[in-house]
Backbone as a ProteinNet text record, in pm:
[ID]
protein_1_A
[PRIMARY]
XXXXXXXXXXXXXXXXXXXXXXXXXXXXXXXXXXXXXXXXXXXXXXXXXXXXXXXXXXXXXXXXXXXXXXXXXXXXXXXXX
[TERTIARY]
12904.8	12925.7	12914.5	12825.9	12797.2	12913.9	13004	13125.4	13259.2	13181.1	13337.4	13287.3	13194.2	13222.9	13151.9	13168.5	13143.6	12998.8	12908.5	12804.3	12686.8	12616.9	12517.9	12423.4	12372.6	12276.4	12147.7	12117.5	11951	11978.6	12107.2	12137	12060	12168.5	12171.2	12038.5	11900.3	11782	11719.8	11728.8	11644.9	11688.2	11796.9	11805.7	11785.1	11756.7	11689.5	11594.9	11497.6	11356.9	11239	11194.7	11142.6	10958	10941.9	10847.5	10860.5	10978.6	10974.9	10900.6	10846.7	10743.3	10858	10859.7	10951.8	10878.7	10993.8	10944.8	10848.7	10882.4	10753.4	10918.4	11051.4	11165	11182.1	11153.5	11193.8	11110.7	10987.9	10895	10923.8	10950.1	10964.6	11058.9	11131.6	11294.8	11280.3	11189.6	11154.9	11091	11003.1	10924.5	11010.5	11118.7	11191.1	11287	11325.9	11420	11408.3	11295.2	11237.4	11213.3	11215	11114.5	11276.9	11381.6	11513.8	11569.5	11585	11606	11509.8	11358.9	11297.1	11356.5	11387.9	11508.8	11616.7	11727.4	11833.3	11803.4	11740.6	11729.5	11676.5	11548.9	11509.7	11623.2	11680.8	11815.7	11944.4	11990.3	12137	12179.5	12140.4	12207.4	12331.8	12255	12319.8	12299.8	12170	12187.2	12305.9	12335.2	12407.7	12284.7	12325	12241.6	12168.9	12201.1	12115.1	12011.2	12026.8	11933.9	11866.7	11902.8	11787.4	11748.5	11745.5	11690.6	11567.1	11618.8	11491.8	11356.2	11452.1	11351.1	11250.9	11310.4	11251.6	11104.3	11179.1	11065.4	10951.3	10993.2	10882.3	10808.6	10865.4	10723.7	10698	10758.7	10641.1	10619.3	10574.5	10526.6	10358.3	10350.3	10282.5	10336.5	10448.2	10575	10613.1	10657	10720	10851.4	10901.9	11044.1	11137.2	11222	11330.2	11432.9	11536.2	11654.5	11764.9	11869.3	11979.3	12072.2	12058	12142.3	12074.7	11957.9	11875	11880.6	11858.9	11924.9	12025.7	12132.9	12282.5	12273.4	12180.1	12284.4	12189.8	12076.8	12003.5	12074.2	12151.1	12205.2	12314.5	12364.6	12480.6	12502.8	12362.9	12372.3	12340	12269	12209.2	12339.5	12407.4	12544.9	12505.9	12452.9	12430.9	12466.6	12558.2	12628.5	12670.2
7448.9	7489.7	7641.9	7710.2	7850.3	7922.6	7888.6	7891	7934.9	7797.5	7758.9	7882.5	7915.1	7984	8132.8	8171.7	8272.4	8351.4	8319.6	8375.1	8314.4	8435.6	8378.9	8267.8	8250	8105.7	8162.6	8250.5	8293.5	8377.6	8386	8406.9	8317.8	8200.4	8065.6	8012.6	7997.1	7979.6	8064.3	8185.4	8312.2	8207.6	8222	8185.6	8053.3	7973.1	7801.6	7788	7858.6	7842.5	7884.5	7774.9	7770.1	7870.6	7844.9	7929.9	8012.1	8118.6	8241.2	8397.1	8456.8	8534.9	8643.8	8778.2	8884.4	8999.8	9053.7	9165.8	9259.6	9410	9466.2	9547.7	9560.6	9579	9577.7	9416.2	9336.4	9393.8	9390	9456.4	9587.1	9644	9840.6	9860.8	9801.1	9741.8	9715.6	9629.1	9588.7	9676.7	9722.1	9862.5	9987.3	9977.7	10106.8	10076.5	9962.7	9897.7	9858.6	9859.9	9864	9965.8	10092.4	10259.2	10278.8	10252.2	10297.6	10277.5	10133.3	10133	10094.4	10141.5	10198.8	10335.5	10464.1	10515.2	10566.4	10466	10461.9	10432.4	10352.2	10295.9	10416	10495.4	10585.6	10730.4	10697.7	10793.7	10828.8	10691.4	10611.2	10622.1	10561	10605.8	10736.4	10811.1	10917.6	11046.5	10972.8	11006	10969.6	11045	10997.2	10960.7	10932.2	10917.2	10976.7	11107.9	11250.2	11265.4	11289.4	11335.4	11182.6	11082	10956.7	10971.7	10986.1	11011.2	11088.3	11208.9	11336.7	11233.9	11194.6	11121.5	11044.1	10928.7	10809	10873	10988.2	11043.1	11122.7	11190.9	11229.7	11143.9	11056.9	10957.8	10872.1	10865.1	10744.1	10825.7	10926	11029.4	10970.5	10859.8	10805.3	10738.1	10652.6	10613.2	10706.8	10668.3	10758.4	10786.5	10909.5	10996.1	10817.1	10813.4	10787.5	10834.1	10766.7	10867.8	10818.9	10905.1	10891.7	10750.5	10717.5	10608.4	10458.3	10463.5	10358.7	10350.2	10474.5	10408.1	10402.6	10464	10403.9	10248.2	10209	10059.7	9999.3	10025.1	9964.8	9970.3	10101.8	10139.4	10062	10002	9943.1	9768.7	9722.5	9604.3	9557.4	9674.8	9634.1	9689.4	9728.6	9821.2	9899.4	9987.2	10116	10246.6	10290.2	10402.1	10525
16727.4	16591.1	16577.6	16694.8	16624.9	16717	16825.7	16848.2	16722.8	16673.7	16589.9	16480.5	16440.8	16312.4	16352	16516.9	16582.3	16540.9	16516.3	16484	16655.4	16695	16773.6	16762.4	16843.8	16833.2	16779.2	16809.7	16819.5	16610.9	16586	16476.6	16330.1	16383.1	16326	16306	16491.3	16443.6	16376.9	16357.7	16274.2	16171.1	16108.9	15992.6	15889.6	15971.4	15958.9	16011.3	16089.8	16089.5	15945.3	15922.4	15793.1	15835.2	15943.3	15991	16051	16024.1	16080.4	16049.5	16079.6	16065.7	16005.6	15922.8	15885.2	16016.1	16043.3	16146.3	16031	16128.2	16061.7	16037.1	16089.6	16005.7	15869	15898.5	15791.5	15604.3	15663.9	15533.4	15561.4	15614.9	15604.9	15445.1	15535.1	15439.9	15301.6	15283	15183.6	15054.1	15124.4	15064.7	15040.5	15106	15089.8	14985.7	15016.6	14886.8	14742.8	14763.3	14599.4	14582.4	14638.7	14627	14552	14660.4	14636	14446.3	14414.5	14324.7	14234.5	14239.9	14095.7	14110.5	14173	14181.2	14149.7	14148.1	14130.3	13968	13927	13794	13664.4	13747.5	13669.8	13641.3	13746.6	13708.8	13659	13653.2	13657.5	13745.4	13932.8	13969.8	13988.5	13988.6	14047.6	14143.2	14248.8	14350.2	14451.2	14554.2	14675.5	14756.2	14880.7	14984.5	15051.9	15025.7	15122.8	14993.8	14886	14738	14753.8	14752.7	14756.7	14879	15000.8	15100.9	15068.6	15033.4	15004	14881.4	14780.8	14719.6	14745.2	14845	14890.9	15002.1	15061.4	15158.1	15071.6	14988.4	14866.1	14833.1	14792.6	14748.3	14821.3	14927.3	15037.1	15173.3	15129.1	15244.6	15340	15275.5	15392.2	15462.1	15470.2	15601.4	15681.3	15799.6	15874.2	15812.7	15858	15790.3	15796	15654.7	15659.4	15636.7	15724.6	15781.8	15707.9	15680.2	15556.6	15603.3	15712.9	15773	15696	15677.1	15672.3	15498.7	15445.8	15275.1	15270.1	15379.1	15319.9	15331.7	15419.4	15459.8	15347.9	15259.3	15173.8	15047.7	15009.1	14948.4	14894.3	15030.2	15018.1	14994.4	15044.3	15106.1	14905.5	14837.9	14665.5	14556.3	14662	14527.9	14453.5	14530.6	14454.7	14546.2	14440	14492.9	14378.6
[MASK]
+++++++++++++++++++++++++++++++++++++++++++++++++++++++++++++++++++++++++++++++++

């Protein structure tokens, strides 16, 4: 089946294991994504990605640096642009 609809196997179990643990990815992500659009919201959206970058690192300057690649794809994955 994971053939037929071309997706990996180890895909498929990530995604139907009901006891799967979230990486430490997974919550980074999380935390940054809500930093992002309280954000986007307090502004109207109208940062780009380099000016929310600078933002996001301003105020969670206790994380390690995040890098403009990592709110684009957050950026993108919530539709905000």
């Amino acid at each position: 089946m994971c053939r037929w609809a071309k997706i990996a196997r180890s895909a498929y179990y990530k995604h139907f294991d009901p006891q799967r643990q979230s990486s430490q990815r997974d919550e980074r992500d999380k935390r940054i994504e809500a930093k992002i659009i309280e954000i986007a919201q307090s502004n109207n959206s109208l940062f780009g990605t380099e000016k929310m970058t600078m933002a996001v690192n301003r105020q969670m300057h206790d994380e390690k640096p995040i890098y403009h690649k990592t709110v684009y794809r957050l950026m993108c994955i919530n539709g905000i642009s």
